[in-house]
C-alpha positions in Angstrom: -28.3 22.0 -19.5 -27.1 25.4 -18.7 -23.7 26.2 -18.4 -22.5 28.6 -15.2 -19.8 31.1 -16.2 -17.2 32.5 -13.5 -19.4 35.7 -14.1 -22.2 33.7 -13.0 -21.7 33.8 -9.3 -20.1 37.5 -8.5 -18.4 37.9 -5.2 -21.5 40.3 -3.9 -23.3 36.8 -4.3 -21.1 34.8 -1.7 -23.2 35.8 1.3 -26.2 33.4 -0.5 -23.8 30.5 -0.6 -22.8 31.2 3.1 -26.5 31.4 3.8 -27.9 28.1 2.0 -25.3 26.4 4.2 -26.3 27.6 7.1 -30.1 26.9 6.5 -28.6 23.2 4.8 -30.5 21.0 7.6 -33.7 23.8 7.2 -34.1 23.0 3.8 -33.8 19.3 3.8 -36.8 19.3 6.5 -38.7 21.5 4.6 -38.4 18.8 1.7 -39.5 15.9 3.4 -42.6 17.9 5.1 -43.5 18.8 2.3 -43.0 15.5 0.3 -44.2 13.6 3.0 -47.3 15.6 3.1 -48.5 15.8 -0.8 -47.2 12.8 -2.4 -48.5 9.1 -2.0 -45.6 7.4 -3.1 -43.6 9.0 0.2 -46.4 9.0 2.6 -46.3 5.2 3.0 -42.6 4.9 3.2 -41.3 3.7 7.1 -38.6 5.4 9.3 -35.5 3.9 7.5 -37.4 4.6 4.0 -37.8 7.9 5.2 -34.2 8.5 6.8 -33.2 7.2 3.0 -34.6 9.6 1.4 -33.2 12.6 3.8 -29.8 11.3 3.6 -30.0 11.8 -0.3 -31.8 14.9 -0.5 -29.6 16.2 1.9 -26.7 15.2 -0.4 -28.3 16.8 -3.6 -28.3 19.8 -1.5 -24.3 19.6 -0.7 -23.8 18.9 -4.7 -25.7 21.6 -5.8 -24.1 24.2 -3.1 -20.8 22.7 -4.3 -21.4 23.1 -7.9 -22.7 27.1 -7.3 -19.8 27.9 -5.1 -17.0 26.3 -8.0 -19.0 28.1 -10.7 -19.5 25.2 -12.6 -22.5 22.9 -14.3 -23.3 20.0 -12.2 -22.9 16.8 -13.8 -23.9 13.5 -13.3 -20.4 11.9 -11.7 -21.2 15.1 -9.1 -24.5 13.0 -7.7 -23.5 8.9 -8.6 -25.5 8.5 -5.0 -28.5 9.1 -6.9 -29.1 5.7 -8.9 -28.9 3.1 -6.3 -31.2 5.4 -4.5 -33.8 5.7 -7.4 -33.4 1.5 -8.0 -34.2 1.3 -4.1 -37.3 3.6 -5.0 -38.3 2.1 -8.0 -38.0 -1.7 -6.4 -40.3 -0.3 -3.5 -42.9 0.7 -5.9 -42.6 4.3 -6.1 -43.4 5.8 -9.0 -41.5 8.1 -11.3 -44.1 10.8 -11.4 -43.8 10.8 -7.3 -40.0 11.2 -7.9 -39.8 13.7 -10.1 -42.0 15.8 -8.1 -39.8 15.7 -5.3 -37.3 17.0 -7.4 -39.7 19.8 -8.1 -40.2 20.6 -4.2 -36.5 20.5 -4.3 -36.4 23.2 -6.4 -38.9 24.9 -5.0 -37.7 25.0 -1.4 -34.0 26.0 -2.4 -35.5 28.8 -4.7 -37.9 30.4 -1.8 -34.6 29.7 0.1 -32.7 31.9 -2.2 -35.6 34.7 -2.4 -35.4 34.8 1.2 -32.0 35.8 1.8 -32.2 38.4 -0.8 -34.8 40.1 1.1 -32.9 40.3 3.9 -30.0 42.6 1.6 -32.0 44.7 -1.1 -28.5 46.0 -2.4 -27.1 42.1 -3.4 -31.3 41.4 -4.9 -29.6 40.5 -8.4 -26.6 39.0 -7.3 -28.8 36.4 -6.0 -31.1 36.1 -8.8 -28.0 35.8 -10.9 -28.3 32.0 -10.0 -31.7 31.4 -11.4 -30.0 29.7 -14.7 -27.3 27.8 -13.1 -30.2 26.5 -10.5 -32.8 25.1 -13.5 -30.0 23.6 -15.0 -29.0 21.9 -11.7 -32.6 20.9 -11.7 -32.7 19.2 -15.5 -29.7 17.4 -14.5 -31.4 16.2 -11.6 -34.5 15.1 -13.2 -33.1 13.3 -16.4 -30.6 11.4 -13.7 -33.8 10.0 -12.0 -35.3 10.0 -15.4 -32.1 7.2 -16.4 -32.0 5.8 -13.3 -35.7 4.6 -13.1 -35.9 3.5 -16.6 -32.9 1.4 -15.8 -34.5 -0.2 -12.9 -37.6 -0.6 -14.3 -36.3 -2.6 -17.3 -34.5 -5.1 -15.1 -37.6 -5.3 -12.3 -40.5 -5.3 -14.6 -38.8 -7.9 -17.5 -41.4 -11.0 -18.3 -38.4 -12.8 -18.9 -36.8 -12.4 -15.2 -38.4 -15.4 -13.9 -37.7 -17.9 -17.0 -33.8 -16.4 -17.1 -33.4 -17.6 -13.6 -35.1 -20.7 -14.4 -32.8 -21.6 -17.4 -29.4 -20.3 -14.9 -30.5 -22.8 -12.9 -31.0 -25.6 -15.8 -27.3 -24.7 -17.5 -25.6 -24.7 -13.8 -26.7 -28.1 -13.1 -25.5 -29.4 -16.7 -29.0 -29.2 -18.1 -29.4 -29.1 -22.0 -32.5 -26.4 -22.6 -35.7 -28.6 -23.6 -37.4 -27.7 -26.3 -40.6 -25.3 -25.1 -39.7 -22.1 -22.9 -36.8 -23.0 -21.6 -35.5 -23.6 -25.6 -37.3 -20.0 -25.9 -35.4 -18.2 -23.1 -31.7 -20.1 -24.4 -32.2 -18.5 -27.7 -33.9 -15.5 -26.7 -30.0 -14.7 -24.4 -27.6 -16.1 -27.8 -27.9 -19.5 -26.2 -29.5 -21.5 -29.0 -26.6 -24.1 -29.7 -25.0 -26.8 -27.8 -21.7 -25.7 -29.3 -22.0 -22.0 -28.5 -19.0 -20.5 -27.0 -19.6 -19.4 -23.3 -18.0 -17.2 -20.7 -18.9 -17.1 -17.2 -18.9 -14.0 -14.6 -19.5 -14.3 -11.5 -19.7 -11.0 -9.2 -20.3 -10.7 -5.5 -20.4 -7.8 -3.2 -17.0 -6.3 -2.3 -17.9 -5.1 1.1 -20.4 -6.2 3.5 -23.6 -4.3 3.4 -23.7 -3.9 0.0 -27.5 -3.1 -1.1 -28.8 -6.2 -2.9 -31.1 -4.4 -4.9 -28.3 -3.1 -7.0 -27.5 -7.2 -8.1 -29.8 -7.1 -10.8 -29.2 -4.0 -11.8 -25.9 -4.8 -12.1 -26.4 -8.2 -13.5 -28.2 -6.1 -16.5 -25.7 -3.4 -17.5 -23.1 -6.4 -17.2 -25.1 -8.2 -19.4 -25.2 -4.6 -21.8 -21.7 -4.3 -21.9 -21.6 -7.9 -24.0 -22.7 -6.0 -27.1 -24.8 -8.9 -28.8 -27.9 -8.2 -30.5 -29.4 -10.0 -27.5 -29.3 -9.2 -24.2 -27.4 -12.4 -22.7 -28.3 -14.5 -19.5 -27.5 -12.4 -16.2 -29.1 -13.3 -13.0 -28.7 -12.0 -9.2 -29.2 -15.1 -7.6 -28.4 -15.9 -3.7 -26.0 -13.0 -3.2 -24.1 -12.9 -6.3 -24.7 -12.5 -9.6 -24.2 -14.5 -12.6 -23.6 -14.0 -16.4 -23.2 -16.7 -19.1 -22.2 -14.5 -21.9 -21.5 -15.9 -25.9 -18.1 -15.8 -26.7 -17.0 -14.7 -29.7 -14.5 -16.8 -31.4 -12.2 -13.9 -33.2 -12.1 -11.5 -30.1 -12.5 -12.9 -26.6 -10.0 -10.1 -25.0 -12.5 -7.3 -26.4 -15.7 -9.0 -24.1 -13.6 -8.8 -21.3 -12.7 -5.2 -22.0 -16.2 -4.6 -22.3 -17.3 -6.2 -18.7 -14.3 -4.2 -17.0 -16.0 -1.0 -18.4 -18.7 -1.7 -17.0 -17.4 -2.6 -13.9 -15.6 0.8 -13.0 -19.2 2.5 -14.6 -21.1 0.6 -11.5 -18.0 1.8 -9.1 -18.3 5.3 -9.9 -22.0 4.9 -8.7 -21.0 3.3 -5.9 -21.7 -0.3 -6.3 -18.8 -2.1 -5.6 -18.7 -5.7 -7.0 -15.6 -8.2 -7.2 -15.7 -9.8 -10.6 -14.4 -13.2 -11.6 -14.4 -14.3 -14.9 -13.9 -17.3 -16.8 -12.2 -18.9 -19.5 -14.0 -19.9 -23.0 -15.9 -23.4 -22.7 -17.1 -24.9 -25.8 -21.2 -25.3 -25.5 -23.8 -24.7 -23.0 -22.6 -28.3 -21.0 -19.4 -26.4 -19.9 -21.2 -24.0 -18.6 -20.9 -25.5 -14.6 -16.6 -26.0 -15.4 -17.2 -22.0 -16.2 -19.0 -21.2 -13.4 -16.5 -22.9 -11.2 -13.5 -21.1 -12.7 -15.3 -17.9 -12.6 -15.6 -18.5 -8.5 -12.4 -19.4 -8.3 -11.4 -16.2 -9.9 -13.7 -14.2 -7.8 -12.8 -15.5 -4.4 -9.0 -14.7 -5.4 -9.8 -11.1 -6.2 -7.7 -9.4 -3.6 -8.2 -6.0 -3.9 -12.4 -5.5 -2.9 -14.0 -4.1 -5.9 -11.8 -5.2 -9.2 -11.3 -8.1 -12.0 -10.0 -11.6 -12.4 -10.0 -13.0 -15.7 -8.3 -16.0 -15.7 -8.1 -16.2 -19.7 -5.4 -13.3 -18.9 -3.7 -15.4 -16.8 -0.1 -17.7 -17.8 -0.3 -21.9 -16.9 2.4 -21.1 -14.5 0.0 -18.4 -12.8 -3.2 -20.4 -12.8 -1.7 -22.9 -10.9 -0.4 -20.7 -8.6 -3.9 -19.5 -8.2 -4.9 -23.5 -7.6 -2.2 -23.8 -4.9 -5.0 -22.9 -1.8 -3.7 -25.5 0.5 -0.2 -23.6 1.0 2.1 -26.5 0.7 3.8 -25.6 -2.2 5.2 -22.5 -0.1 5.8 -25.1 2.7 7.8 -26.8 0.0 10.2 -23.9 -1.2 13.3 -24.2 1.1 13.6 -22.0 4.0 16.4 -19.6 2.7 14.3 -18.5 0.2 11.2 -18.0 1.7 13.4 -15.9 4.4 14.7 -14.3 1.3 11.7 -13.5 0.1 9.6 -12.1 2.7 12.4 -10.1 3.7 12.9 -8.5 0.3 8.7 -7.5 0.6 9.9 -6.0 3.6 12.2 -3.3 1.7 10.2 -2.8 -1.8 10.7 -6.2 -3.5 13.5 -4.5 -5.6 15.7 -7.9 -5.5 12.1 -9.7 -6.7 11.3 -7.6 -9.3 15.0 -7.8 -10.6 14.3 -12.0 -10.9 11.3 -11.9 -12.5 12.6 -9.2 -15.5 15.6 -11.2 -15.7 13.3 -14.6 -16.2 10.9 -12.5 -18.3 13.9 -11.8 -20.4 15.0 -15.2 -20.9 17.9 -14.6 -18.7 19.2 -11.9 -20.3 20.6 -9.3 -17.9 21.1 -6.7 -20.5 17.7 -6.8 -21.5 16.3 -7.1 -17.7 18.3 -3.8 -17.2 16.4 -2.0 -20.0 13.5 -3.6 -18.9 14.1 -1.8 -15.0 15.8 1.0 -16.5 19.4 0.6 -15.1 22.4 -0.5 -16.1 23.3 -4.3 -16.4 26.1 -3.9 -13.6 23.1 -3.1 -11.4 21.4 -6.1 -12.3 24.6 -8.1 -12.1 24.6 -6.8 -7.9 21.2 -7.6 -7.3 21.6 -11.3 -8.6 24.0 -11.7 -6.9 23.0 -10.9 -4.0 20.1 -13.5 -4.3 22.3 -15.9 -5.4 24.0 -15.2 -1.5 20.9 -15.5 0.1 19.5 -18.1 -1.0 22.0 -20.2 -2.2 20.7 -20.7 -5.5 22.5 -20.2 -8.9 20.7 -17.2 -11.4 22.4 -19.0 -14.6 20.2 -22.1 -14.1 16.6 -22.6 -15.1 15.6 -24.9 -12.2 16.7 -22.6 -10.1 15.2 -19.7 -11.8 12.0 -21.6 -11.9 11.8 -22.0 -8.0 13.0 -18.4 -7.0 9.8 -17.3 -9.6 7.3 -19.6 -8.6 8.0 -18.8 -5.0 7.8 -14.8 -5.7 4.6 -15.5 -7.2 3.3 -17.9 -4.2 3.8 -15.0 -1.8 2.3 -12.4 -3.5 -0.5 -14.4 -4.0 -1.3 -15.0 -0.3 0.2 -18.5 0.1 2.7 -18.0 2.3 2.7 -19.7 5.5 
């Protein structure tokens, strides 16, 4: 890739940035006449294909612009709008080599572009040809990101194995051992090939309506990737979500789950959003429909749109705050506490966070004050002032018990 010095793009140059934006919508037009007109692959797209494509090229455009005027290389986390495009492309039978020459009319339209505003100031000719380099290295990048991105959806549309993986999904959901024959084939072919095999679920779903679903399986895959077996394990985009059913290893579960939340924020930097919900570790393919229904569990808690719940991160005392959907536990934590509470979330939750260091610390206020970085005094005040809001006494466990459990109702949506 070519690099772009500050040199590169001399102030006499400016006047060619000023003018590619002003020509901008000129040049997109000219890209989709001409792509429209010469390659098959385009010709046969419909109006929203169409206004697809524009939207993107039209972005490409901005990038590049964007990348001139900063005097910098364009890199790929400066176009992440480009994969899901190229998996829409690639899913609607386009080929690469019709992709790839768009790219090329690209290139050609913003270079006649260029050439034609340095005929219009003889004096500033070189300043514009100065970005020749920085512009084919723009290009590379482009290409090799629809070179990636195409390859990527082509592996997860055009596997053999697609249609036999959903199959077997299907089979382990509903409790199914593999028989022996293909569906045998397909268990060992994901790391599957033992009733005692160690299994974690995911589960991931859309964190925003109108998600594209033609990212779920490409999704599914790279979640799938991110396992690190010799394999590639089960993943399947199935009715709106998809679904992994990963080996676990025995020595380092916490290192799997690393791996799937690196891929996750790799998928959110291209703009697929997904909420993830992930299991605990079941003993053998039977467990897999208990996984799958913690897995959903921990999904439909995610809070926050596109993040991770793994419930093997989470304490006893959490999961069964997580279980408490029907709200009556909060109904059952007397009222001066729940007033207590929801008026200490009104003012920054300092008084909350002071009780849950101080239980953290085994009810040690000198250590709950190194924990919050004050002194103990200050801790002293604050628990106190509980203690005359709610009644309760600080030095005794039940008590501590129900001001924590009741903290951690509210925050996780199960207050009344």
């Amino acid at each position: 890739m070519s690099s772009m010095s500050p040199s590169a793009s001399p102030p006499a140059a400016e006047w060619v940035l000023h003018g590619l934006t002003r020509r901008r919508d000129a040049c997109v037009a000219r890209v989709i006449g001409d792509t429209v007109a010469t390659i098959e692959g385009y010709a046969r797209l419909d109006a929203d294909e169409l206004a697809d494509v524009t939207e993107h090229v039209a972005k490409g455009f901005d990038a590049i612009v964007r990348a001139i005027a900063e005097r910098r290389e364009l890199g790929e986390d400066d176009i992440p709008f480009l994969w899901p495009h190229i998996h829409r492309r690639a899913a609607a039978g386009v080929p690469e080599g019709d992709m790839l020459a768009v790219v090329r009319i690209f290139q050609r339209v913003l270079w006649d572009t260029i050439l034609e505003l340095a005929e219009e100031r003889d004096e500033d000719r070189d300043a514009a040809l100065t970005l020749t380099r920085p512009l084919l290295g723009y290009i590379d990048v482009l290409s090799d990101t629809v070179n990636k991105a195409y390859l990527e959806a082509g592996g997860a549309i055009a596997s053999h194995a697609v249609q036999a993986r959903a199959e077997l999904l299907e089979l382990l959901l509903a409790g199914t051992p593999p028989a022996p024959g293909a569906t045998l084939n397909a268990a060992r072919a994901v790391g599957l090939s033992t009733a005692a095999q160690q299994v974690l679920v995911v589960v991931g779903r859309p964190a925003a309506p109108g998600t594209d679903a033609a990212e779920l399986p490409i999704a599914a895959r790279l979640l799938a990737r991110a396992a690190g077996h010799a394999v590639e394990p089960l993943a399947v985009a199935r009715d709106g979500e998809l679904v992994a059913v990963l080996p676990a290893p025995r020595a380092e579960p916490d290192g799997l789950v690393a791996r799937i939340e690196a891929a996750h924020a790799r998928l959110a930097k291209r703009g697929v959003r997904l909420s993830l919900g992930i299991s605990t570790i079941h003993e053998g393919t039977g467990a897999v429909p208990a996984a799958y229904a913690e897995a959903c569990l921990a999904v439909e808690q995610v809070r926050d749109g596109a993040d991770v719940l793994a419930l093997g991160s989470l304490d006893v005392h959490d999961y069964l705050i997580l279980r408490a959907g029907d709200r009556t536990a909060w109904r059952l934590v007397p009222a001066a506490v729940r007033g207590f509470i929801a008026a200490d979330a009104g003012q920054g939750s300092v008084l909350a966070e002071t009780l849950l260091a101080y239980a953290a610390c085994d009810l040690s206020v000198k250590l709950a004050g190194a924990r919050l970085y004050v002194h103990p005094n200050t801790v002293h005040y604050r628990l106190a002032k509980i203690e005359a809001q709610t009644g309760l006494d600080v030095r005794r466990l039940r008590d501590v018990q129900l001001l924590t459990t009741a903290i951690r109702l509210h925050r996780g949506g199960h207050a009344s």
